[in-house]
N, C-alpha and C positions, 0 to 999 in steps of 0.2 A: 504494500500500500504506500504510495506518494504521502510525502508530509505534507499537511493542511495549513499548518502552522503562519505562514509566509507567503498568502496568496493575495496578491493588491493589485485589481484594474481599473486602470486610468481610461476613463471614460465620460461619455458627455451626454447629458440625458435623454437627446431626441437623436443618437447618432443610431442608425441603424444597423452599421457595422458594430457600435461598442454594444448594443441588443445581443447582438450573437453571439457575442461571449457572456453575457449576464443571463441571457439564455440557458448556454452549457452548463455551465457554475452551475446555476438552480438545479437541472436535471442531473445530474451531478450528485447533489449534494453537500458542493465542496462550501467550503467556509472561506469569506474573501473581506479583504478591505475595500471599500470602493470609493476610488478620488476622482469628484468632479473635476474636469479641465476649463478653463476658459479658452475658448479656441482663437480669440479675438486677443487675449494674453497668457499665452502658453507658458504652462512652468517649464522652471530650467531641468526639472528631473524630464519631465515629459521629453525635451528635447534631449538630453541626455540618454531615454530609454531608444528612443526612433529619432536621431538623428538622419535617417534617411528622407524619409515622407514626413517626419514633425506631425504626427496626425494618432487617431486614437481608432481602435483601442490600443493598450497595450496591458503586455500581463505581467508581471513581475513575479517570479515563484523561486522565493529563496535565492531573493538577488538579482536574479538572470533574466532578462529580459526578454519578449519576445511579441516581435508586433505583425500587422496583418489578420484582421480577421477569419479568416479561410486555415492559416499557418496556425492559428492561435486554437482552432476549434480542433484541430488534429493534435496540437500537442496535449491539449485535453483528455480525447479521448486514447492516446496511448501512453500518458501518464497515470491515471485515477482509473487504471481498469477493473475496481470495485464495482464503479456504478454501472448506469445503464450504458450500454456502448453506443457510437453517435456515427461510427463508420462499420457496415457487414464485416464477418470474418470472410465470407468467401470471398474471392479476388474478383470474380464476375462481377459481384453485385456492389463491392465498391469501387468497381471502375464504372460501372454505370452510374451510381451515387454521383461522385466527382464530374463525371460526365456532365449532369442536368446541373448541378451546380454550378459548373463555370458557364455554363449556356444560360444560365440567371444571372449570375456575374456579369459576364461579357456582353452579354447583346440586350437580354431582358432589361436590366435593370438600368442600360445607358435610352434606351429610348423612354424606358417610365421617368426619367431626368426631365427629358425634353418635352415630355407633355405638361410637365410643369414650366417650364423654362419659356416656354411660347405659348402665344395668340391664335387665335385667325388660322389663314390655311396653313402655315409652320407647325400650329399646335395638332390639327385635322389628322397631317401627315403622320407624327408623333405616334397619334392615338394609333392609329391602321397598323403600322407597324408593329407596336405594342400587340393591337390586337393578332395580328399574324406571329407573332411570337408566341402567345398564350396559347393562339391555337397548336401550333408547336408541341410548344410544354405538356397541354392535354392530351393529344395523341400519346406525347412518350408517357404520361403518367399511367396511361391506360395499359400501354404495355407493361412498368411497370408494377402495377397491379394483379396483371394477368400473372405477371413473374414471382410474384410474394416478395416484391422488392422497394416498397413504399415504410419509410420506417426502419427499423432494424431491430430485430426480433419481438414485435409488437412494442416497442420502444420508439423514439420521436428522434431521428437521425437527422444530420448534417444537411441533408435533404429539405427538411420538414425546417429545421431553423431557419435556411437562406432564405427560403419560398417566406415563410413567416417576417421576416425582418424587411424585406419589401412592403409586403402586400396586409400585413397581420394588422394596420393602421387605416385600412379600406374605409372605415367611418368617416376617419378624418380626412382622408385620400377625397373622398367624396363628397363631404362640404366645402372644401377648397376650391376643384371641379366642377362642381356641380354633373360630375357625368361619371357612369359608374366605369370601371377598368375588369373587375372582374365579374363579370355578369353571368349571373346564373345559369341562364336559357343557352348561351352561346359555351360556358363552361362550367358546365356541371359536375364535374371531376375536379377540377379547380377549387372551385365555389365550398364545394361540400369538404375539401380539403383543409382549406383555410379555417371555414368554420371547427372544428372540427382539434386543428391545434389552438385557433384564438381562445377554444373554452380553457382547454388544460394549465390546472391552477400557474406553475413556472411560468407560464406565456404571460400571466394576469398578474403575475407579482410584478414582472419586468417590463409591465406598458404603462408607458407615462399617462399625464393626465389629458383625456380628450380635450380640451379647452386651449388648455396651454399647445398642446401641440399642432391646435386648430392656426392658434395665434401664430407659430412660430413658422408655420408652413405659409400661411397666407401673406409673411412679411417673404420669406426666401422668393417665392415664385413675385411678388410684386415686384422687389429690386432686381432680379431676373428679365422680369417684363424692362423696366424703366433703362436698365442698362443693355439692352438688345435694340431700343429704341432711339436712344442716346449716339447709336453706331452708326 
């Protein structure tokens, strides 16, 4: 068993990336310190742990640093192998894992940027995209499912977090919008997915406050607007 004793992530409350590790932690069960960052006045530790990208999260465990959400949630799961596991033992099914996860990383979640980021037909564009991508992600979840490879051993994997740390905010996603992203009728596999982890108590310890993160999305995507305008 990994020592507990020494675990501190630096993180910021509506980051979605620092989610994914307060995420794991909970399901986990591990015991952590957790220091808000000012992103706008980063501590000198902060840059000291990720002097590379200066950006959160980062996990400190007995010292050692280590940043990158994605890198952070693996060393998670093959450090604390007590808990629930968050990547398959089979090599198949965590290369498929990894697979769907950088295809949310990489393409998903740069065009769910831009449907915030933009107006008008920029925004339109955004949306189709997005939606062609879901479409995407449904089909392969489908397969997925057919494969008993949704999860990991009836457990909430690496999968289920990244999908979650996008999308697990769709409330607020969608009083911002005013239009929804994950729609039921169009993705049902999707839809019923999310729901599904949003309930699971960890998801609900580690979501911020609806209000506040109404507020803080609807100033991002404004200055977004203003400085796209401005150009």
């Amino acid at each position: 068993m990994a020592e507990q004793s020494k675990v501190i992530l630096h993180g910021m409350w509506a980051s979605p990336f620092a989610k994914r590790v307060e995420l794991a932690l909970n399901l986990k069960g591990i015991s952590y310190e957790y220091v808000e960052e000012d992103l706008a006045n980063k501590s000198d530790l902060l840059l000291k742990y990720n002097p590379v990208h200066k950006k959160v999260p980062v996990l400190v465990h007995n010292g050692k640093a280590i940043a990158e959400s994605l890198v952070i949630l693996e060393y998670i799961d093959e450090t604390w192998k007590d808990g629930p596991k968050l990547l398959p033992n089979d090599p198949y099914k965590r290369a498929q894992a990894r697979f769907w996860v950088n295809f949310i990383q990489e393409q998903l979640l740069q065009n769910t940027f831009l449907v915030f980021k933009t107006d008008g037909e920029a925004q339109q564009k955004a949306i189709d995209q997005v939606f062609e991508k879901l479409n995407l992600l449904e089909n392969g979840v489908k397969t997925l499912l057919a494969e008993g490879n949704l999860g990991v051993e009836n457990d909430v994997g690496v999968l289920d977090i990244v999908f979650c740390s996008i999308f697990g905010a769709y409330k607020v996603q969608e009083e911002v919008l005013g239009i929804k992203l994950i729609v039921a009728e169009k993705f049902p596999l999707l839809f019923s997915w999310l729901i599904s982890i949003a309930e699971l108590e960890a998801v609900q310890k580690a979501t911020p406050p609806h209000e506040r993160s109404v507020a803080l999305l609807q100033r991002f995507r404004q200055s977004a607007l203003k400085s796209s305008a401005a150009v």
